[in-house]
N, C-alpha and C positions, 0 to 999 in steps of 0.2 A: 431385369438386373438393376438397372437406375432407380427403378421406384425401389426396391429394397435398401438398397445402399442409403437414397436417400431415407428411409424410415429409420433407419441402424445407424447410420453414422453419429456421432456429437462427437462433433469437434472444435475449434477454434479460429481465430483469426490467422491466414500464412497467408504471407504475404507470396506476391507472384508479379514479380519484374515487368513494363511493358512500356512501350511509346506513348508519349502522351495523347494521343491521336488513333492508336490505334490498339491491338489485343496481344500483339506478339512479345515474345518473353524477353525482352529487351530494356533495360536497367532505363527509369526515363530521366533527362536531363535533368540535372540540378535546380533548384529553385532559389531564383537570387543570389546565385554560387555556394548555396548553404546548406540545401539538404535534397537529397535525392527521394522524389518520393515516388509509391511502388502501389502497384493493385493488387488489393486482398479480396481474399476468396473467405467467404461464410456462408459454409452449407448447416450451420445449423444452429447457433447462437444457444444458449441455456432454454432446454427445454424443459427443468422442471415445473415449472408455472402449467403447461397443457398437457393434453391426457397423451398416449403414447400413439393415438388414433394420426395424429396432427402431424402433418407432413411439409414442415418446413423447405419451403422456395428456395433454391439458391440462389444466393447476396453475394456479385461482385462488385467491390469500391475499386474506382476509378477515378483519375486528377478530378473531372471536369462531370462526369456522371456517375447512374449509381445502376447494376444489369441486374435485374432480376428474372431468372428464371433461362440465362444466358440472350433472353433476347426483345426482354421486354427493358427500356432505357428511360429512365426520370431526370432530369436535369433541372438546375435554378436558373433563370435567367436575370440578366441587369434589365431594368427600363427605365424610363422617366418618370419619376411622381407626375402623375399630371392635376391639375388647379381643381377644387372641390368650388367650383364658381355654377353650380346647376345645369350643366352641361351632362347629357350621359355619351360618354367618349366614345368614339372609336379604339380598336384595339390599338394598344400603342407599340414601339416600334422594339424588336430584340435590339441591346445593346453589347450582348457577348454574355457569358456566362462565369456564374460562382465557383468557384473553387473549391474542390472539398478534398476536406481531411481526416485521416481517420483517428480516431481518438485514443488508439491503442498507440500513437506512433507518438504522444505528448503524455503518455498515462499517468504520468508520477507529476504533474503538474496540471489535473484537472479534478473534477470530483469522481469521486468515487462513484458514487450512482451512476456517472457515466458509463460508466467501465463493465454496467452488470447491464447496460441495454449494447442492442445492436445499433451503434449511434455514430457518426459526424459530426464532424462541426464546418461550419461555414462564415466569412470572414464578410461583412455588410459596415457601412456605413448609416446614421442617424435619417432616419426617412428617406432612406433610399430603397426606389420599388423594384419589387420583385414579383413574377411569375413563375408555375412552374410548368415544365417541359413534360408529356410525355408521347415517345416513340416507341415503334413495335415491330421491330424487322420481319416479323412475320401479320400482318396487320389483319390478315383473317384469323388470329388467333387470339381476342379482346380477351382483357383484365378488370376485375372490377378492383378498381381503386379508392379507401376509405382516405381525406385529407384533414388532419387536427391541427389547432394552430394552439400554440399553449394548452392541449388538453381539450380543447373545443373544435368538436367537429365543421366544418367549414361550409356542411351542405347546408346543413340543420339544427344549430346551434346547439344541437345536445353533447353532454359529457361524452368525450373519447368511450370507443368500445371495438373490440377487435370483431365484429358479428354485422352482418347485411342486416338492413329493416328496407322493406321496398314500399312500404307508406308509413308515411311520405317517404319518397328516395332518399337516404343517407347517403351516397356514392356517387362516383362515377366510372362510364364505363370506358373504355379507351383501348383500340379506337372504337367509338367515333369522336369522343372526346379528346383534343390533342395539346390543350392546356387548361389551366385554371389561372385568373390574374387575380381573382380576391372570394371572399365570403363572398354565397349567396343571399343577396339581400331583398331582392323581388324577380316576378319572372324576367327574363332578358336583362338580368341586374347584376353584376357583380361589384362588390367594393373595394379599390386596390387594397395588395399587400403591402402594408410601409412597416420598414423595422423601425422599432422604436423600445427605450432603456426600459427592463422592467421596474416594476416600483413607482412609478410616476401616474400610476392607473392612465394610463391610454391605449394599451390591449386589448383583442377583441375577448381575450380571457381575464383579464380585471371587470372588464364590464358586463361579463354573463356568469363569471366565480364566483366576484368579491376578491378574488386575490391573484397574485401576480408568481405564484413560485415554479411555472411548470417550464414557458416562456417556448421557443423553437415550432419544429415542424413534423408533426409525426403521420408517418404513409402506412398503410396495411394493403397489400396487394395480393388479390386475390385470382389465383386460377380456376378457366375452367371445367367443367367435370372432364375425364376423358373419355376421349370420344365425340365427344363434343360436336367441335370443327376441325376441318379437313387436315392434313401435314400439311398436303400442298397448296398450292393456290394461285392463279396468275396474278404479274404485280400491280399494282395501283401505285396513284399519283400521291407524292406526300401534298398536305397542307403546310404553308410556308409560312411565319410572320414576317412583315418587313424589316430587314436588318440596316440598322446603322453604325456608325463608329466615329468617337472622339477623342478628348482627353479626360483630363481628372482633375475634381474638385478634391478638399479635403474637409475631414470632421475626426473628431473623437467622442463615443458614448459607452454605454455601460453594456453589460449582456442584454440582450433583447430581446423582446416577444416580437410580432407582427400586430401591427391596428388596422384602422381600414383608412381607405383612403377617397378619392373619388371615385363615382360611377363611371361604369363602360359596360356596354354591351357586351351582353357575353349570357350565352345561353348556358343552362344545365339537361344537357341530354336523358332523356328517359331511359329505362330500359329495355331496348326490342328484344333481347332475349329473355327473360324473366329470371326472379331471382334464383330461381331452382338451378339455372343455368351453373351457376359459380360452387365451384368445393370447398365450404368453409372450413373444413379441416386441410387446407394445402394454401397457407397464404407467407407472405414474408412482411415481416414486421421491422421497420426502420425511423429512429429518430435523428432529427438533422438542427443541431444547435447553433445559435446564430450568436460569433462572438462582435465586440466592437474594436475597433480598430487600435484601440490603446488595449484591450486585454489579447488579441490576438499576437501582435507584437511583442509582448511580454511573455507568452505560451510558447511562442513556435519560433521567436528569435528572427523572424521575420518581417520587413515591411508589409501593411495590408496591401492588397493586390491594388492597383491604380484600377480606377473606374475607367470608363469611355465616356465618361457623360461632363460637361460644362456649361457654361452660363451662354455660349453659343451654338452648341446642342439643343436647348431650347428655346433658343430666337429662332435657328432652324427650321423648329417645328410648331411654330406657331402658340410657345406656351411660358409665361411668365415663369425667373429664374427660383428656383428653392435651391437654396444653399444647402449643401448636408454638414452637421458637426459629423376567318372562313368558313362559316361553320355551315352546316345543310340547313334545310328550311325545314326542320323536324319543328316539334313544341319544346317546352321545357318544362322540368319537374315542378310541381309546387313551392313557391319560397317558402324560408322559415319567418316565425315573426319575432321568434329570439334574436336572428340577427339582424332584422329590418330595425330595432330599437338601439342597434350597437351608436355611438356616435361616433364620427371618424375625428381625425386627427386637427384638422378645420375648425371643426364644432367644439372640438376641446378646447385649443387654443381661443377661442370665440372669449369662452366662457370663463376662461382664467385670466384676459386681459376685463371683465369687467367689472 
């Protein structure tokens, strides 16, 4: 009866009351004493674009995350830019997480194309880093997850595509994969994610396009076939990043893409179940727009959310101040060399002060 409902239904965005913290239908607190915001439920976003084969995921928005499929959970997280000084880093540390909004709840003061994806937006500051989150409350029951940053896939530097390629790996799978912090740039390579203004070509999609108009983050999550793996399962250990907490710098910038930033370790998991494993016709499709703290402000009537991060947050942790305006011992997939040629934000600035 679920699978049918879900094949039948198109419907819309309703919204559905809850804590900020948790799922129960309970109106959540005010935000800055100005707007009460609420979890929406999307079982099915505009399906005319896919054949009627295609059995869209259900999408609930929440403050702070985004559930797909009721129990698979993505989130943004704050970090530290850390120094592109030829270091390849250690994982760096959670500093609390982004705030998302949904874009029907601003509609009459965004674009219009917004309005025809399944999309967020999210409130960043000018090269401040970011990771993203993903959890699985049922964790024997793995996702494959496709990540774009402006229209450019993050595995493999090729053009955005809603479809698995397992050579080279396009994806990831999750778990056992429980974050991403940038483009893969070589094996055990990743390059941070820093927002930064489109327009200014410092995007990883300026630098592999030619052009700056897509900008954000877009997810495609894929379930798999059923049957698959078990309902139940006994629990396992989460893996944790180290969490810290501070205060807030300030900046102002324009809409944003994501560029790359420094190296850090960080594998890209294979895939131990092969790609046949995943149902490409049951995935859920979501883009996550990243406004600047002066266009946020003017959208939502809101202050942008205070960071945790200052200039003694990173004396802390051992890393010169930028101002803003666990994994198993598996291998990892083959890098791309589209994005090994990206240059990071460092290298730009290098080259525009000479």
């Amino acid at each position: 009866m679920r699978s049918f409902i879900r094949r039948t239904f198109e419907g819309f965005w309703s919204a559905l009351t809850c804590q900020r913290f948790g799922r129960s239908r309970l109106s959540r607190p005010a935000v800055n004493g100005k707007l009460g915001r609420q979890v929406a439920q999307d079982k099915s976003a505009d399906r005319s674009a896919y054949p009627k084969s295609y059995n869209m995921l259900d999408v609930q928005i929440e403050p702070e995350s985004v559930r797909i499929d009721s129990h698979f959970v993505v989130s943004f997280k704050r970090t530290l830019r850390l120094p592109e000084d030829g270091t390849l880093h250690k994982t760096p540390p959670n500093f609390g997480v982004f705030p998302i909004y949904r874009v029907e709840e601003f509609a009459e003061r965004l674009p219009k194309n917004w309005q025809r994806e399944r999309s967020v937006f999210i409130p960043m500051y000018q090269r401040e880093g970011l990771y993203i989150r993903f959890d699985n409350e049922k964790a024997w029951q793995p996702y494959a997850v496709k990540v774009s940053i402006g229209g450019i896939n993050a595995i493999s530097g090729e053009p955005q595509a809603n479809t698995l390629r397992a050579e080279p790996q396009d994806y990831l799978v999750c778990p056992p994969q429980l974050w991403l912090d940038g483009i893969y740039t070589d094996r055990g390579t990743t390059r941070q994610f820093l927002a930064t203004p489109l327009g200014q070509g410092e995007t990883v999609e300026g630098a592999l396009s030619g052009s700056e108009n897509v900008g954000g983050i877009q997810l495609t999550i894929f379930a798999p076939k059923p049957g698959t793996f078990p309902e139940n399962a006994p629990e396992t250990k989460a893996t944790l990043r180290p969490t810290a907490f501070g205060r807030r710098p300030g900046a102002e910038t324009a809409e944003m893409g994501l560029a790359a930033g420094a190296g850090i370790k960080q594998k890209v998991l294979p895939d131990q179940y092969g790609i046949e494993t995943w149902d490409q016709n049951n995935f859920a499709e979501l883009t996550v727009h990243i406004l600047n703290s002066a266009q946020f402000q003017s959208i939502t009537g809101l202050d942008a959310p205070a960071t945790t991060i200052n200039e003694e947050t990173y004396a802390e942790n051992g890393f010169p101040w930028f101002p803003l305006y666990g994994e198993t011992e598996q291998g990892d997939v083959s890098p791309s060399d589209l994005l090994a040629g990206v240059k990071t934000v460092g290298e730009i600035d290098e080259r525009k002060n000479e």
